[in-house]
C-alpha positions in Angstrom: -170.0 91.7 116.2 -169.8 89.3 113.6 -172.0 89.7 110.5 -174.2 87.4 110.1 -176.6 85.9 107.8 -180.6 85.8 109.3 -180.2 82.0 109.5 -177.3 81.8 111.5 -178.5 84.9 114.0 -181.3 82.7 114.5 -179.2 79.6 115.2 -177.3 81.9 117.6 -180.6 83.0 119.6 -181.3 79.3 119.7 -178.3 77.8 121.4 -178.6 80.8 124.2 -181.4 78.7 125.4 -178.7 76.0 125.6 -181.2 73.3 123.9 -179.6 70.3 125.3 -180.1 71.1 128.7 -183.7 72.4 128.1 -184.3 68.8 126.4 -183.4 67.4 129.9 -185.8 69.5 131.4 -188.2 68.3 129.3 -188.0 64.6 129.9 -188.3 65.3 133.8 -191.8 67.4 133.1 -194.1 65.5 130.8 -193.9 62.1 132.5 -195.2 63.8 135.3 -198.0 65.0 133.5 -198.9 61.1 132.9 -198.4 60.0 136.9 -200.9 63.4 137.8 -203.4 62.0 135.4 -202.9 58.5 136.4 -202.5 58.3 132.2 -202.6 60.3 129.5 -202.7 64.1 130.3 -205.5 66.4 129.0 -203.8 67.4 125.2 -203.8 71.3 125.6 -202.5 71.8 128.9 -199.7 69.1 128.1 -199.3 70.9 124.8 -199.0 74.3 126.6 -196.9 73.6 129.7 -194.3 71.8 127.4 -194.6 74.9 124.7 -194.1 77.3 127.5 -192.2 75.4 129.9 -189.4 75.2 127.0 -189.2 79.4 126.6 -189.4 79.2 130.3 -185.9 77.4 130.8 -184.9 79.2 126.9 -185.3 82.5 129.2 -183.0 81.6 132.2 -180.3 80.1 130.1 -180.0 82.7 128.0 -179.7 85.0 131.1 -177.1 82.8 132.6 -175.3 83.3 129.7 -175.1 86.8 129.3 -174.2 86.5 133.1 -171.7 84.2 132.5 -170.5 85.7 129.4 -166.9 86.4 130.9 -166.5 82.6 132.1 -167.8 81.1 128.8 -165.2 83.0 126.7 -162.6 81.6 129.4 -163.6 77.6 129.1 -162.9 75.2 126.5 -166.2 73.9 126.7 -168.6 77.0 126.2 -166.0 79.7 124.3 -168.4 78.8 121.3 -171.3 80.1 122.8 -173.2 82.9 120.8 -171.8 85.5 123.3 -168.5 84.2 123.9 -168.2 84.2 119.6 -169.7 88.0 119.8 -172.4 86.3 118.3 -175.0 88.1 119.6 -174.8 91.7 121.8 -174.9 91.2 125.2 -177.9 93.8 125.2 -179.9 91.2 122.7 -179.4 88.7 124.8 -180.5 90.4 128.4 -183.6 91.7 126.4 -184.4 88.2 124.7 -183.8 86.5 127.9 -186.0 88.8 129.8 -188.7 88.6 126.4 -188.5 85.4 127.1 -189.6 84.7 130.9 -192.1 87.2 130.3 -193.7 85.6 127.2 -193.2 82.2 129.4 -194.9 83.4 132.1 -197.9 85.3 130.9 -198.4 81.8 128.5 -198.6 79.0 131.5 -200.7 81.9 133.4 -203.4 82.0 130.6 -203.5 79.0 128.9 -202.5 76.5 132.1 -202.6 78.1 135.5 -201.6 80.2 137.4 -199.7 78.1 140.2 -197.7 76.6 137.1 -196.6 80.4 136.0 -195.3 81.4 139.6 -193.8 77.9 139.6 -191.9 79.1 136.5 -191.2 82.5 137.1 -189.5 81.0 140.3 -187.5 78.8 138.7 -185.8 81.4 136.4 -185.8 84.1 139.3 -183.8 81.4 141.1 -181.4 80.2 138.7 -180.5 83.8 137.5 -180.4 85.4 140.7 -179.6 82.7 143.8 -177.3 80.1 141.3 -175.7 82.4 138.9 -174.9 85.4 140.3 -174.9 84.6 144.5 -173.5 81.1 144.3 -171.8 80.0 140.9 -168.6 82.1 141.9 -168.7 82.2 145.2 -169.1 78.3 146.6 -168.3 75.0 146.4 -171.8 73.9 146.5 -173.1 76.4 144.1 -174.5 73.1 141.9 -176.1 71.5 145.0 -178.3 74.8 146.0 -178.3 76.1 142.5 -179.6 73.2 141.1 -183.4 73.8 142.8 -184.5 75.1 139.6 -183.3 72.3 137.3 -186.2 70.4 139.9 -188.9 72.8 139.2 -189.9 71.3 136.0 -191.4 68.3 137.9 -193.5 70.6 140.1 -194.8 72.8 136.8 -195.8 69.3 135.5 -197.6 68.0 138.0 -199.4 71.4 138.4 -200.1 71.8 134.7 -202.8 68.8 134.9 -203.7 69.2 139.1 -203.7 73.0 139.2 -201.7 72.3 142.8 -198.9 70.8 144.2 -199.0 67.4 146.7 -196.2 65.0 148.1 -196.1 62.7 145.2 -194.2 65.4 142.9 -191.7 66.6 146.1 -190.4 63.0 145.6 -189.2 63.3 142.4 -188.1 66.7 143.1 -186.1 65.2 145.5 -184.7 62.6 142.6 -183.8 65.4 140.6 -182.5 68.0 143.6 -180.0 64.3 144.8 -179.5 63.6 141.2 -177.9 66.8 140.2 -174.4 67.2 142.4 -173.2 64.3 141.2 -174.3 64.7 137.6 -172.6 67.5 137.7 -169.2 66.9 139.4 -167.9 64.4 137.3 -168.5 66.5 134.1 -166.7 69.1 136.4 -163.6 66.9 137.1 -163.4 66.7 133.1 -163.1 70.3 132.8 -161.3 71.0 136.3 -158.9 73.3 134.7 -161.5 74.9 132.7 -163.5 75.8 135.7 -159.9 77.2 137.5 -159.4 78.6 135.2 -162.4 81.4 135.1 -162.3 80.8 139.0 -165.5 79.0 139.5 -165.1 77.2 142.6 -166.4 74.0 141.4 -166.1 71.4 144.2 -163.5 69.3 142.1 -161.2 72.3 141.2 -161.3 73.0 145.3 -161.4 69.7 147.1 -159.4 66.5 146.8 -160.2 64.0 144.1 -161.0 61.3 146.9 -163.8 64.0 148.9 -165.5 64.4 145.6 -166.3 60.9 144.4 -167.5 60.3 148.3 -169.8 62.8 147.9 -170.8 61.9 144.5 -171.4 58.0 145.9 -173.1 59.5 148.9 -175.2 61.8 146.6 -176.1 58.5 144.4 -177.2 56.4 147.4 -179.7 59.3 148.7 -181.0 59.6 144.9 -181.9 55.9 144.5 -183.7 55.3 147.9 -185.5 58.4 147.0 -186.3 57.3 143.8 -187.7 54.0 145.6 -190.1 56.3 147.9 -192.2 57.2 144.4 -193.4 53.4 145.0 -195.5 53.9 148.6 -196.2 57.8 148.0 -197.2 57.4 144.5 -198.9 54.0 144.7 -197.0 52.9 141.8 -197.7 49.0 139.9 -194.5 46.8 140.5 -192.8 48.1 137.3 -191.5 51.4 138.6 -189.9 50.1 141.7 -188.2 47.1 139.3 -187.4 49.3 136.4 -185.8 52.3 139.5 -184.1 49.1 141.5 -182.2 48.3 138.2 -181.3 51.6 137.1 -180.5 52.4 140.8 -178.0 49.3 140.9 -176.5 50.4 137.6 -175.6 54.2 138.9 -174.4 52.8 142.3 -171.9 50.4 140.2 -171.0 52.5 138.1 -170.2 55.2 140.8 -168.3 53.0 143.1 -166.1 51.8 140.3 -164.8 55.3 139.8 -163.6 55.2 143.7 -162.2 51.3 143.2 -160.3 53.2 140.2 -158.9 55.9 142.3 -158.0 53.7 145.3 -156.0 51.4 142.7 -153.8 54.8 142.0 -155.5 55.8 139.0 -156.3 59.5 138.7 -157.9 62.5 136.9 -159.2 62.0 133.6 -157.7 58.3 133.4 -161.0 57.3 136.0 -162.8 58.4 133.0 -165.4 60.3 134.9 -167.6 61.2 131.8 -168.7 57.6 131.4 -170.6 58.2 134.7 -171.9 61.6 133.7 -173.1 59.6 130.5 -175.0 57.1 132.5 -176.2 59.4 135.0 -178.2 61.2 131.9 -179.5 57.9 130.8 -180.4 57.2 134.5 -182.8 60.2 134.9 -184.2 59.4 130.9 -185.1 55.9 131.8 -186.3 56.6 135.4 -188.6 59.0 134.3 -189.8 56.8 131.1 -190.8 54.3 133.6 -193.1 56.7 135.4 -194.9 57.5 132.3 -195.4 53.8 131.4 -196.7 52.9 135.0 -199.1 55.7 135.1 -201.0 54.0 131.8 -200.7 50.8 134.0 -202.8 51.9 137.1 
């Protein structure tokens, strides 16, 4: 291993909880919070669920990356992570990932509830176990099942303030669980070779280019006409259907353009498929703002 200075192993613990993704995460949780208390949440159990919510999904990524250890040292894209550098023992990470969901767990238990902890504990019992070592190298649709517990933030949230769980938060689980394939592929079809490479079966590297942007624009549609569902179930003000009709239009363009591109002969990277991941993020950002500012609205 490396030797390294205190301030750069602590760096190195820090991106094995892959920040950017738990900063996703994050954005899909606390506007929640504001719809289950039709406003501003009570301050502690926002405070809390966020606090713990974050070492909850710091705990299954760093897992996932000692799992995927071998793969990351393969791919362009994550042969800088702190394991794949020999940043960090594989050992120190199992134990800190496992340190982790345990501190994560115990925390939403005691200082939120209990619902939200099995929620959690869930979430990173799913994405170690069912996504990254059943699915990731096994199937084609390892993102589509896998991606459950990139939706269980939503369900924490609303069960941080309500203590339970009700239809209104399945809906937007449902945004997230549609959301995600798509999301997904086209950052796949970037790294197609990557992926291939450290034979991960991603459904770009094993299907035509044509099969995956139908599914991605069937994906899409099922993710905007559930988005528009939040309106009835939620009882929503007129902002949130506007704001997730726009956005929805947006992500459908945007999605369609890439098969116009391909049907006009233009293929692989040249259909520039990161421009629609890009969007996609902003998508689920803005969609999820707008449910915090109609919930002060009601």
């Amino acid at each position: 291993m490396e030797s390294r200075s205190i301030g750069g192993l602590v760096k190195a613990y820090i991106a094995l909880t892959k920040p950017r993704i738990i900063e996703q995460l994050l954005i899909t949780t606390l506007p929640v919070m504001f719809l289950a208390a039709r406003g501003l949440p009570p301050l502690w159990p926002a405070v809390a669920t966020l606090v713990f919510g974050t070492l909850s999904a710091g705990s299954a990524n760093a897992l996932n990356c000692y799992i995927d250890r071998d793969i990351d040292a393969t791919m362009r894209r994550t042969r800088r992570r702190p394991l794949a550098r020999d940043q960090v023992s594989p050992h120190a990470a199992l134990i800190f990932g496992i340190v982790l969901g345990a501190l994560s767990t115990l925390g939403l238990g005691l200082t939120v509830n209990w619902v939200s902890a099995g929620l959690s504990l869930s979430a990173i019992l799913f994405y170690v176990l069912v996504y990254s070592l059943l699915l990731k190298r096994r199937t084609a649709q390892n993102i589509v099942w896998g991606g459950i517990a990139g939706c269980m933030p939503v369900m924490i949230g609303w069960s941080g303030v309500t203590g339970r769980l009700d239809w209104t938060p399945l809906v937007l689980f449902g945004v997230v669980f549609l959301w995600t394939p798509p999301h997904t592929w086209t950052l796949a079809m970037r790294y197609k070779e990557d992926y291939a490479a450290a034979k991960v079966p991603m459904l770009p590297v094993v299907a035509t280019e044509r099969r995956v942007l139908i599914e991605c624009i069937a994906y899409t549609w099922a993710t905007v006409l559930c988005s528009l569902l939040l309106w009835p179930v939620a009882g929503t003000t007129l902002l949130y259907p506007a704001v997730a009709g726009v956005l929805g239009a947006v992500c459908l363009y945007e999605v369609h353009r890439l098969l116009r591109r391909h049907n006009a002969g233009i293929r692989g990277l040249d259909l520039r498929p990161m421009r629609f991941f890009h969007w996609s993020n902003a998508y689920l950002s803005l969609l999820f703002l707008a449910v915090a500012i109609d919930s002060l609205l009601v």
